[in-house]
PDB file as gemmi writes it, atoms N, CA and C in Angstrom:
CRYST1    1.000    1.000    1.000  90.00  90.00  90.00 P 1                      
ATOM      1  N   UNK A   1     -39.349  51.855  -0.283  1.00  0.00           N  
ATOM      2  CA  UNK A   1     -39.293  53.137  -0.969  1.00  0.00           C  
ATOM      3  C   UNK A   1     -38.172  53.073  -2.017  1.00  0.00           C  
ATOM      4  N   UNK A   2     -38.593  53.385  -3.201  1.00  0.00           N  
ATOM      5  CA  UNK A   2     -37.550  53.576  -4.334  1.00  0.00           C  
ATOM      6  C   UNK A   2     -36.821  54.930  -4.330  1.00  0.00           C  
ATOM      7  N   UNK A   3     -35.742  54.630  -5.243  1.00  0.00           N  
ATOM      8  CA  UNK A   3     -34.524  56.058  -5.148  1.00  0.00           C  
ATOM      9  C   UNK A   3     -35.431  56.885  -5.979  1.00  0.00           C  
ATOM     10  N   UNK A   4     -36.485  56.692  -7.243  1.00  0.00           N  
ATOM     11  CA  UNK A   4     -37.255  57.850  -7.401  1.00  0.00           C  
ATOM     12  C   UNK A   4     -38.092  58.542  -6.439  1.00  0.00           C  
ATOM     13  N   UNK A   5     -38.999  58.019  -5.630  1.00  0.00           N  
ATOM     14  CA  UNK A   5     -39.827  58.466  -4.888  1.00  0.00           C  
ATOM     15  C   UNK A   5     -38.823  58.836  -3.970  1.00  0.00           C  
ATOM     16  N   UNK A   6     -37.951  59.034  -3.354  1.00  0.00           N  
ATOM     17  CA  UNK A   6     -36.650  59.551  -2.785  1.00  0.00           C  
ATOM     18  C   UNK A   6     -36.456  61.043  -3.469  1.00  0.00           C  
ATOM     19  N   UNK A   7     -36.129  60.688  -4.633  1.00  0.00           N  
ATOM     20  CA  UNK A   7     -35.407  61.915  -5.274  1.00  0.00           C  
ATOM     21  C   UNK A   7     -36.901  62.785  -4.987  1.00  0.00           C  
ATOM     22  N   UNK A   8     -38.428  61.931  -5.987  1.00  0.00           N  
ATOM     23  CA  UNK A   8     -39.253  63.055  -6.304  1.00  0.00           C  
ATOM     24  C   UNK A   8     -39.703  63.945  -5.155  1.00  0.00           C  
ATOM     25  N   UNK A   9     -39.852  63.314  -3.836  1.00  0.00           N  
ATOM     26  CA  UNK A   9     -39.943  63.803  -2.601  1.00  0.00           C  
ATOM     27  C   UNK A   9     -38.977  65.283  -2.327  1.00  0.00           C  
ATOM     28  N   UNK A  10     -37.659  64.586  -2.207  1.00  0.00           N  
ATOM     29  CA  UNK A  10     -36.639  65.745  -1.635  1.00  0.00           C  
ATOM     30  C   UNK A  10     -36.940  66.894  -2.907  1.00  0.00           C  
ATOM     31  N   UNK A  11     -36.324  66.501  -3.964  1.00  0.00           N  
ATOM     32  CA  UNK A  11     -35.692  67.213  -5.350  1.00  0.00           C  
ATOM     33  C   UNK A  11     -36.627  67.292  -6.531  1.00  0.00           C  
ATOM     34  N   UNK A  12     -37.321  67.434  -6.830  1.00  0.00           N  
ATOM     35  CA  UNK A  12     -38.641  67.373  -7.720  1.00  0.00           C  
ATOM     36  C   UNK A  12     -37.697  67.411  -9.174  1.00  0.00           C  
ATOM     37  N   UNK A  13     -36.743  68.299  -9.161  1.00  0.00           N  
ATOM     38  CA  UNK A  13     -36.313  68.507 -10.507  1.00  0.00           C  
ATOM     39  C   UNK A  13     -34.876  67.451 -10.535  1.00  0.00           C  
ATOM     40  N   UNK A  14     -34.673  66.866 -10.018  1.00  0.00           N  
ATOM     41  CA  UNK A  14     -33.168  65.847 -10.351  1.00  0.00           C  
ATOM     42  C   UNK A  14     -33.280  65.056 -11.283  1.00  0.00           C  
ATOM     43  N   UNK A  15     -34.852  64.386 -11.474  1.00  0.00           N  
ATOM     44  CA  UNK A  15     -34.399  63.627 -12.450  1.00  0.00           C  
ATOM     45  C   UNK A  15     -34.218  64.416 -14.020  1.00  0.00           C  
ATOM     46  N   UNK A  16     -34.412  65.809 -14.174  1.00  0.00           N  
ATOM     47  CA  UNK A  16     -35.161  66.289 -15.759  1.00  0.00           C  
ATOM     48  C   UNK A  16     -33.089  66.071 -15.668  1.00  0.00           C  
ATOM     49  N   UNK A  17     -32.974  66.903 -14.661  1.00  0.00           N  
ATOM     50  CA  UNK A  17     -31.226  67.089 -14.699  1.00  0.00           C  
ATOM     51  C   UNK A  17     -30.494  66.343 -14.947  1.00  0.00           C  
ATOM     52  N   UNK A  18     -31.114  64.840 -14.229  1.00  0.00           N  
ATOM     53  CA  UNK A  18     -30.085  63.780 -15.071  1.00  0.00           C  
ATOM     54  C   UNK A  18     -30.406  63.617 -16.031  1.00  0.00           C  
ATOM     55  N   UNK A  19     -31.059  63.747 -16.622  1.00  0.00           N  
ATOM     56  CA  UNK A  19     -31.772  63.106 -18.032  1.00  0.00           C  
ATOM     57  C   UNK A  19     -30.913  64.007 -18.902  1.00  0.00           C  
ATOM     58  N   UNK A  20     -30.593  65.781 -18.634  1.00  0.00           N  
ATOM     59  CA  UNK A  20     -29.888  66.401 -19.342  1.00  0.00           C  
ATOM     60  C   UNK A  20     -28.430  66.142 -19.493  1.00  0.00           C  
ATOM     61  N   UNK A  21     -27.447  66.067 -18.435  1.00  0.00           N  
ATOM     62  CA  UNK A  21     -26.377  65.634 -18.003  1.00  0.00           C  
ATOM     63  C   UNK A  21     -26.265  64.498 -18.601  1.00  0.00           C  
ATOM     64  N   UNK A  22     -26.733  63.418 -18.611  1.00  0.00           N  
ATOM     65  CA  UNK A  22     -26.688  62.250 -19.179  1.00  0.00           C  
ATOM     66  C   UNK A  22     -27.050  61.907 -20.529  1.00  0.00           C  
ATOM     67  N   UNK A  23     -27.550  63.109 -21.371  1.00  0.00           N  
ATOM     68  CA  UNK A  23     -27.809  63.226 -23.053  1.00  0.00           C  
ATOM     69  C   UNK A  23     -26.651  64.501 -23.602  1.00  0.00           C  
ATOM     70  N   UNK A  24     -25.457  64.814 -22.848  1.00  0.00           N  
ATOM     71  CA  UNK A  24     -24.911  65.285 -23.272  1.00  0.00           C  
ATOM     72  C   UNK A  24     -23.711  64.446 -23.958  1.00  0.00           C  
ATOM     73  N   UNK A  25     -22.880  65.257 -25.001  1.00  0.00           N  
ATOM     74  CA  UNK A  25     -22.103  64.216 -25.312  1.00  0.00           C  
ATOM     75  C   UNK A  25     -20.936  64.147 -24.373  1.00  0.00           C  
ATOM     76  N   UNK A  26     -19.943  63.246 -24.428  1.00  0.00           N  
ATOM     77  CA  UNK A  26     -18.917  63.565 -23.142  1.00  0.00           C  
ATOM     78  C   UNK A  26     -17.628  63.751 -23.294  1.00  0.00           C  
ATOM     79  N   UNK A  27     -17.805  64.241 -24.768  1.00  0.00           N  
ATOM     80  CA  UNK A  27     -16.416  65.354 -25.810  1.00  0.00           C  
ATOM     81  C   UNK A  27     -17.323  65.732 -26.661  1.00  0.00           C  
ATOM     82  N   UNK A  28     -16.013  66.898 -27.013  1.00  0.00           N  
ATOM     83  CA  UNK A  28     -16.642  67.842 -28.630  1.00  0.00           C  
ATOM     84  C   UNK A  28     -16.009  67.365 -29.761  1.00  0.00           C  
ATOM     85  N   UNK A  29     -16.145  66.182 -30.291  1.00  0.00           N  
ATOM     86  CA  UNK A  29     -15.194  65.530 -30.948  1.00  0.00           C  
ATOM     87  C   UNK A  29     -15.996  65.990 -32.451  1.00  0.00           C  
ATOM     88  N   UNK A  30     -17.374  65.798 -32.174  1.00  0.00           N  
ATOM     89  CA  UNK A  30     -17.989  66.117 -33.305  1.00  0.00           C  
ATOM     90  C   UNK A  30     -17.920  67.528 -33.800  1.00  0.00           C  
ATOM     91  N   UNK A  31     -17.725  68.384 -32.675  1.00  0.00           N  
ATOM     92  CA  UNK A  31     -17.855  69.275 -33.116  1.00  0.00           C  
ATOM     93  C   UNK A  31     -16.524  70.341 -33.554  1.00  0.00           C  
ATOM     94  N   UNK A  32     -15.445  69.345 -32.957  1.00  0.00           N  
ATOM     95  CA  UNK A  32     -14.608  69.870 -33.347  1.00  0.00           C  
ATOM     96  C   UNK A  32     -13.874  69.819 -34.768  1.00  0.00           C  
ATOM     97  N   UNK A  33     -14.667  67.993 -35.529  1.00  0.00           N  
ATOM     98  CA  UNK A  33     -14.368  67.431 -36.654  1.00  0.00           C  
ATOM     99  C   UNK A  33     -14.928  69.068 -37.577  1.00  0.00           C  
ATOM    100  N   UNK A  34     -15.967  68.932 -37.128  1.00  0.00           N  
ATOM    101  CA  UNK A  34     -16.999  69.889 -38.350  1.00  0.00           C  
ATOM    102  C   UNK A  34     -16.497  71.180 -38.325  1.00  0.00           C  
ATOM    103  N   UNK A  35     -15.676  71.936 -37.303  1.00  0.00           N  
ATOM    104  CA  UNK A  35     -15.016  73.353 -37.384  1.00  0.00           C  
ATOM    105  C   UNK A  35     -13.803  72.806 -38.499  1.00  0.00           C  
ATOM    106  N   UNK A  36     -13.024  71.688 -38.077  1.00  0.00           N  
ATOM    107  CA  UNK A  36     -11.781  71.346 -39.039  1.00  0.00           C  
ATOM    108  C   UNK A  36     -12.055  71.404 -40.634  1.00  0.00           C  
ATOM    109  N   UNK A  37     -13.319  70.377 -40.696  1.00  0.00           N  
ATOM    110  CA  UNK A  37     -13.504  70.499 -42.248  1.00  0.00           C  
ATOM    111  C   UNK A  37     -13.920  72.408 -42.824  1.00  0.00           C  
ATOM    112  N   UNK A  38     -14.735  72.803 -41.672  1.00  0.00           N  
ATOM    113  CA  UNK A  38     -15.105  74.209 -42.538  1.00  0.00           C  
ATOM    114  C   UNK A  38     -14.027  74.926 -42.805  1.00  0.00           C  
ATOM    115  N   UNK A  39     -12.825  74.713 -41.512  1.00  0.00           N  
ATOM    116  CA  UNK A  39     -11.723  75.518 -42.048  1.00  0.00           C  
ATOM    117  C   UNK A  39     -10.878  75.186 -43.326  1.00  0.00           C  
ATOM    118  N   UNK A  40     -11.181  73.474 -43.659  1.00  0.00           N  
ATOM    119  CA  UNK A  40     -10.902  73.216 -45.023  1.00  0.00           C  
ATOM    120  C   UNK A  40     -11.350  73.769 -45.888  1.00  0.00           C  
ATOM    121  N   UNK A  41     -12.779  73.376 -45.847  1.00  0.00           N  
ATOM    122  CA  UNK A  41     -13.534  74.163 -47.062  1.00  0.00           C  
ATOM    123  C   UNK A  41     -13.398  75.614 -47.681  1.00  0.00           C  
ATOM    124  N   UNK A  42     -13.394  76.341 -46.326  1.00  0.00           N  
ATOM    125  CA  UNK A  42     -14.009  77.839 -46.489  1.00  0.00           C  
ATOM    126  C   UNK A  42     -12.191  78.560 -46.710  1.00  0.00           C  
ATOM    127  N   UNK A  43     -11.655  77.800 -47.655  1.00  0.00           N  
ATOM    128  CA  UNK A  43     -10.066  78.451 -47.595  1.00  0.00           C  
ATOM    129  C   UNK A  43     -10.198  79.742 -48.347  1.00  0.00           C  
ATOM    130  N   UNK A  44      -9.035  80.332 -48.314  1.00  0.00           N  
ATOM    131  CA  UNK A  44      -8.983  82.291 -48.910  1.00  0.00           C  
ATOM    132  C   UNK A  44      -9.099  82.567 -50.539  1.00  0.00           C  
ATOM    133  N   UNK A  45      -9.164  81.139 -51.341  1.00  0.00           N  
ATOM    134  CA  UNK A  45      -9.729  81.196 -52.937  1.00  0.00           C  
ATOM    135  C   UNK A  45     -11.316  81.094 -52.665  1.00  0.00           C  
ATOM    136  N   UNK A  46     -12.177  80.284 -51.388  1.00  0.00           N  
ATOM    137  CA  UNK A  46     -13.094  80.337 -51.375  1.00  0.00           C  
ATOM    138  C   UNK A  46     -13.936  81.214 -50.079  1.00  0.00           C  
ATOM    139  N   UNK A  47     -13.404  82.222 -49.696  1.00  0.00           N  
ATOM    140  CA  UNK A  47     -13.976  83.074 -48.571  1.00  0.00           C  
ATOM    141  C   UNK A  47     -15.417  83.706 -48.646  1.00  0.00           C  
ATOM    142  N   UNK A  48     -15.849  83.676 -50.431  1.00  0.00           N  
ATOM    143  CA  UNK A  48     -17.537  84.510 -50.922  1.00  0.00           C  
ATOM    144  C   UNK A  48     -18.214  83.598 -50.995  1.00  0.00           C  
ATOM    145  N   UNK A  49     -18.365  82.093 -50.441  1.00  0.00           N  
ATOM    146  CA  UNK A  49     -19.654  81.941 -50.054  1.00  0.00           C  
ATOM    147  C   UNK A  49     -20.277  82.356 -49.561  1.00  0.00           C  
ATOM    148  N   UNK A  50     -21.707  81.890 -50.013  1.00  0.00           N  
ATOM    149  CA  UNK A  50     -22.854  82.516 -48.984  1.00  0.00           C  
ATOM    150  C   UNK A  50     -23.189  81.170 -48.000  1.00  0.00           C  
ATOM    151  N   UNK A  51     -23.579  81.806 -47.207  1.00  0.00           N  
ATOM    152  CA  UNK A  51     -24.027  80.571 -45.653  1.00  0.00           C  
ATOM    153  C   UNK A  51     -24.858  79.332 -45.961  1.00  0.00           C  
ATOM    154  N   UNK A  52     -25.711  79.566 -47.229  1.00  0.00           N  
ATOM    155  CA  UNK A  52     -26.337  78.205 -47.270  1.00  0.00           C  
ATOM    156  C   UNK A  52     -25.412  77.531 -48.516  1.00  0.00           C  
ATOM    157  N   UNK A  53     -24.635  77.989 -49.241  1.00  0.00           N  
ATOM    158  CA  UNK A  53     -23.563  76.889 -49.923  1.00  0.00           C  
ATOM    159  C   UNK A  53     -22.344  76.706 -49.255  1.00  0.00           C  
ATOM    160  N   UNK A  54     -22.251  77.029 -48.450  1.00  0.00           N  
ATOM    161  CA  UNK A  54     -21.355  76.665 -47.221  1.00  0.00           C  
ATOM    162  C   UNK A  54     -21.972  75.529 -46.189  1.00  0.00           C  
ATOM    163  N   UNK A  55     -23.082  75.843 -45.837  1.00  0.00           N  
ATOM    164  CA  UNK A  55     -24.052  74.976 -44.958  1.00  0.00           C  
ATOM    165  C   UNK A  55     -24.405  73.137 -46.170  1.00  0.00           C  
ATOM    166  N   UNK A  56     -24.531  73.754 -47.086  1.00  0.00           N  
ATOM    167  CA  UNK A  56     -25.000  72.628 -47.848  1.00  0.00           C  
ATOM    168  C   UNK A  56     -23.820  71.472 -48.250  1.00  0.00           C  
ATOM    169  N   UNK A  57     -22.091  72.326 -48.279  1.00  0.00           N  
ATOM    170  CA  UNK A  57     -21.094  71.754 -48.764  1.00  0.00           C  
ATOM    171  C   UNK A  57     -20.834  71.045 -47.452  1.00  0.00           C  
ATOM    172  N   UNK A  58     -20.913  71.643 -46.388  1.00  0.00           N  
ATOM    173  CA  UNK A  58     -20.389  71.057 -44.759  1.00  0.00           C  
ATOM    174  C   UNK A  58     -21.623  70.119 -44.757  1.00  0.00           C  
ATOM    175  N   UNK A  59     -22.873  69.988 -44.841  1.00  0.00           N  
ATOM    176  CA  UNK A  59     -23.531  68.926 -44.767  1.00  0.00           C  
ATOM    177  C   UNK A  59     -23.622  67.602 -45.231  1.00  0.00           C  
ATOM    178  N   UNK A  60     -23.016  67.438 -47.505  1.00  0.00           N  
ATOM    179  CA  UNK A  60     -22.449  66.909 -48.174  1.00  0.00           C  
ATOM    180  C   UNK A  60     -21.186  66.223 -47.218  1.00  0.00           C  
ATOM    181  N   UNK A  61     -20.235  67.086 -46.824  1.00  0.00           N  
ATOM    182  CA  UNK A  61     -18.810  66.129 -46.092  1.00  0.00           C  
ATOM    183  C   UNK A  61     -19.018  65.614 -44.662  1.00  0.00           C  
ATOM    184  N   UNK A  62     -19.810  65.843 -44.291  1.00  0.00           N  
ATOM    185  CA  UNK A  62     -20.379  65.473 -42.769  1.00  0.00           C  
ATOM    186  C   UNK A  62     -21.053  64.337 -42.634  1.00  0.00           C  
ATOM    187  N   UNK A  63     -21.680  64.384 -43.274  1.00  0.00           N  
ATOM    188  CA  UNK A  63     -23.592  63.467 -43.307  1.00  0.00           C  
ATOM    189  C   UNK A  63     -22.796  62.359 -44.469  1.00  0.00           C  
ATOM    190  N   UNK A  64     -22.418  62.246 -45.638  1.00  0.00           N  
ATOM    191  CA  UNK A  64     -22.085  61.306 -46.473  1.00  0.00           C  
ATOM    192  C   UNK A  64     -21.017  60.385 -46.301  1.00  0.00           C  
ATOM    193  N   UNK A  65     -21.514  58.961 -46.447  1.00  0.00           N  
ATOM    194  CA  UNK A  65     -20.447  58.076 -45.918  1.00  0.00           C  
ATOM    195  C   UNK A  65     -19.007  58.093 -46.622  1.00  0.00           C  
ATOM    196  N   UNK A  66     -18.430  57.293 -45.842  1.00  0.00           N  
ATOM    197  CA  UNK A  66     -16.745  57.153 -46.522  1.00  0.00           C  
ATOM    198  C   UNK A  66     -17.081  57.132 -47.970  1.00  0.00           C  
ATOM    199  N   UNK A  67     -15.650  56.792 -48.716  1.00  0.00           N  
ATOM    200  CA  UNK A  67     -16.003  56.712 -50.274  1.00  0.00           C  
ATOM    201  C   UNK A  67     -15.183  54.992 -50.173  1.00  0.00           C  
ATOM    202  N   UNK A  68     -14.823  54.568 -49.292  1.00  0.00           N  
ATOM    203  CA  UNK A  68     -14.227  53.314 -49.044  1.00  0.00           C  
ATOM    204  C   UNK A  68     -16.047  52.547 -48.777  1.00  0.00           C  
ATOM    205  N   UNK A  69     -16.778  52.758 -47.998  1.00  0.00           N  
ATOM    206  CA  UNK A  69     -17.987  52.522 -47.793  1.00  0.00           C  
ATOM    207  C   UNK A  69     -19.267  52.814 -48.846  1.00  0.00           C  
ATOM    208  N   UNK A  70     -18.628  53.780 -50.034  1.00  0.00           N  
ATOM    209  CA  UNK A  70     -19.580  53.920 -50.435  1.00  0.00           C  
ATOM    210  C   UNK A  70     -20.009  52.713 -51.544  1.00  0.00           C  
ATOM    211  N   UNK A  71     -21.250  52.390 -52.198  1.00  0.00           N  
ATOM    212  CA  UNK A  71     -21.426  51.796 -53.363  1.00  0.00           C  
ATOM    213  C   UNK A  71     -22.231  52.183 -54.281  1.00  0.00           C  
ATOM    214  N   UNK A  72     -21.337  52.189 -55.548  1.00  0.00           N  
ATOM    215  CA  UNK A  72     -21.555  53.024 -56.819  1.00  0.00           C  
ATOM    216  C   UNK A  72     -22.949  52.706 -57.257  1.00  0.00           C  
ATOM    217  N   UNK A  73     -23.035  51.180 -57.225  1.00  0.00           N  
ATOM    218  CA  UNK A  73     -24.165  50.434 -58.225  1.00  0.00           C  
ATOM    219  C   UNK A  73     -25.769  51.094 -58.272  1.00  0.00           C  
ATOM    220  N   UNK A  74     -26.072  51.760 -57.431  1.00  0.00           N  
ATOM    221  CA  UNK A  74     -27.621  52.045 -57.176  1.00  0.00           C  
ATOM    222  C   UNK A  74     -27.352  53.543 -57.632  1.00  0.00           C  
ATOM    223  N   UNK A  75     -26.315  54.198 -57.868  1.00  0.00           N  
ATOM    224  CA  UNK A  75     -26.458  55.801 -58.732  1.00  0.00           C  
ATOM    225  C   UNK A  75     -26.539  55.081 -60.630  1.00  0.00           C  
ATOM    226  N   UNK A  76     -24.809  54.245 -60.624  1.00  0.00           N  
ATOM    227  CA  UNK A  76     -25.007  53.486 -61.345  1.00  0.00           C  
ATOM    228  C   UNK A  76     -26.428  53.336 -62.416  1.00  0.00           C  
ATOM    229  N   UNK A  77     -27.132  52.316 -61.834  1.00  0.00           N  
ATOM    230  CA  UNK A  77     -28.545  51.901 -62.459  1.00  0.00           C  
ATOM    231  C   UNK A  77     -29.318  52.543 -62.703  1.00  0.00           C  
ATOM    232  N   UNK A  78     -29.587  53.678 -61.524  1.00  0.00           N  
ATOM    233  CA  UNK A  78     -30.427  55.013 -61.683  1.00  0.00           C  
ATOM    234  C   UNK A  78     -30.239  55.888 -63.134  1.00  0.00           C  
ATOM    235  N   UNK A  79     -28.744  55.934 -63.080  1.00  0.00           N  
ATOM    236  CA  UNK A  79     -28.245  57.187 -63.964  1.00  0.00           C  
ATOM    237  C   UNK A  79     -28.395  55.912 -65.575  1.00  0.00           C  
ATOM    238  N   UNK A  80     -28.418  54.636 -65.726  1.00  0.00           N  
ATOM    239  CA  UNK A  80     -28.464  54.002 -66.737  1.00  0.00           C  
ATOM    240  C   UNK A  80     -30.244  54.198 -67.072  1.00  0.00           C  
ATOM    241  N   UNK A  81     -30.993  53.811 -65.746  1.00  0.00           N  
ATOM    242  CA  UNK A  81     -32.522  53.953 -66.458  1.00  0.00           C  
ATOM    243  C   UNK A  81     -33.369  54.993 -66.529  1.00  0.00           C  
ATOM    244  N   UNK A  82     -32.306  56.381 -66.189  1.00  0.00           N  
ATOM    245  CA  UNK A  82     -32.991  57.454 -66.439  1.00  0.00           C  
ATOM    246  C   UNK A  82     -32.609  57.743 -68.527  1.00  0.00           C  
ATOM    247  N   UNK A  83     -33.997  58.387 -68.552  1.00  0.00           N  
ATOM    248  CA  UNK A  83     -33.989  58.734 -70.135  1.00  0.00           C  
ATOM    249  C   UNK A  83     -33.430  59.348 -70.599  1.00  0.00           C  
ATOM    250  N   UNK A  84     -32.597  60.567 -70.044  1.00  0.00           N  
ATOM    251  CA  UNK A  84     -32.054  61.629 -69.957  1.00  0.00           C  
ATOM    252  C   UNK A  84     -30.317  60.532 -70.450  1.00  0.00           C  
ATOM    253  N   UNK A  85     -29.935  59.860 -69.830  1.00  0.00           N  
ATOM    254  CA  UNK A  85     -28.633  58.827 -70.073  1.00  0.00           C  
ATOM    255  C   UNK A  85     -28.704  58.144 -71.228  1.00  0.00           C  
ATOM    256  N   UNK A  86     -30.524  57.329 -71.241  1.00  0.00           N  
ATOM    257  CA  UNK A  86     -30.237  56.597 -72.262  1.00  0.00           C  
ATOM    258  C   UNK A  86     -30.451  57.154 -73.685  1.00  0.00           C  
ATOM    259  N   UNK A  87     -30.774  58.765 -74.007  1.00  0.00           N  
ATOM    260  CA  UNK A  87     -30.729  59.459 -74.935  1.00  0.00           C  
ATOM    261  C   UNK A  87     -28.844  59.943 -75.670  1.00  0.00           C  
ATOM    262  N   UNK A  88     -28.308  59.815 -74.567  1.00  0.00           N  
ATOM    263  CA  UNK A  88     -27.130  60.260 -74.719  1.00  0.00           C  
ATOM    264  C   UNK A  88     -26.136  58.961 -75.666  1.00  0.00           C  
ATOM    265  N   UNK A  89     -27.161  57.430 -75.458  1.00  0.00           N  
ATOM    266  CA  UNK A  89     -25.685  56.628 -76.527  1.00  0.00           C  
ATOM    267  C   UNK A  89     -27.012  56.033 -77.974  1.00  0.00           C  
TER     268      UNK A  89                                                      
END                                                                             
């Protein structure tokens, strides 16, 4: 007899529970990063945003890699073979 057929016998619901317990994270590290930056962002020259340019600026500093990580070359090339650039020289 296996420890599932064990559990499913006694406890029908233990395993959904571990499965929850065990997809949690095991700090709020993330979530505490993302309150820090909003309290950056959302300072008292900028308090009249509205929620989705607030949502969109916290997503921009969240979601986008380092700028040590980032690489220029592929905006770069883009912004050279768009027509709109090469009208400009």
């Amino acid at each position: 007899m296996t420890w599932d057929l064990v559990f499913e016998v006694d406890f029908p619901n233990i395993n959904l529970i571990i499965d929850l317990v065990q997809s949690l994270p095991p700090t709020s590290v993330s979530c505490e990063t993302s309150f820090s930056q909003m309290k950056l962002t959302k300072t008292a020259r900028r308090l009249n945003f509205k929620d989705t340019t607030l949502n969109r600026i916290m997503q921009a500093k969240l979601l986008s890699p380092d700028v040590g990580g980032f690489d220029p070359n592929p905006a770069i090339d883009y912004w050279l073979v768009n027509t709109y650039a090469n009208n400009l020289f």
